[in-house]
Residue, then its C-alpha position, 0 to 999 in steps of 0.5 A: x124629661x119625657x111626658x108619658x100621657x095614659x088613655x082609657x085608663x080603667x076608672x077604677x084604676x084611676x081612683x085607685x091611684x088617686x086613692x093610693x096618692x093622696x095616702x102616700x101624700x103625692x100626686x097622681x102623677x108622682x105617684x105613677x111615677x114611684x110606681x113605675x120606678x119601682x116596677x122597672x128597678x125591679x124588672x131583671x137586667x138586660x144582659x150587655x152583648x157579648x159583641x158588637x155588631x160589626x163582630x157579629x156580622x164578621x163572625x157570620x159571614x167569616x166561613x164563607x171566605x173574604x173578599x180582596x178588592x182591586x183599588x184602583x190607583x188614584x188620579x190627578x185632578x184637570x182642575x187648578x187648586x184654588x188659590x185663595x188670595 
């Protein structure tokens, strides 16, 4: 699990935390935490992009045309395979 630590934290802010802790009969830190899932549960949806990346940047280069690129042939190696006797 993740720690969060809060600094200068309003003293007000505090005490009414602690208040609406003890009320609902958790801690303070517990109570943060109800709060803050609440607030993020309610906050609207992240849409999913509708692509992914590698698309996107094909998409945006595709009007300028592609690029074939010569491979050269490939060459034995001086070396000896090892052997591992």
């Amino acid at each position: 699990m993740a720690t969060l630590t809060i600094r200068n934290l309003d003293e007000t802010v505090k005490r009414r935390l602690q208040v609406r802790a003890a009320l609902n009969g958790r801690s303070m830190e517990a109570e943060a935490r109800a709060i803050l899932s609440a607030l993020v549960e309610d906050a609207p949806k992240t849409p999913a992009p509708e692509e992914d990346l590698g698309a996107a940047i094909r998409k945006l280069f595709a009007p300028l045309g592609g690029v074939e690129l010569k491979i050269p042939p490939r060459r034995k190696s001086h070396r000896p395979i090892p052997t591992f006797d």
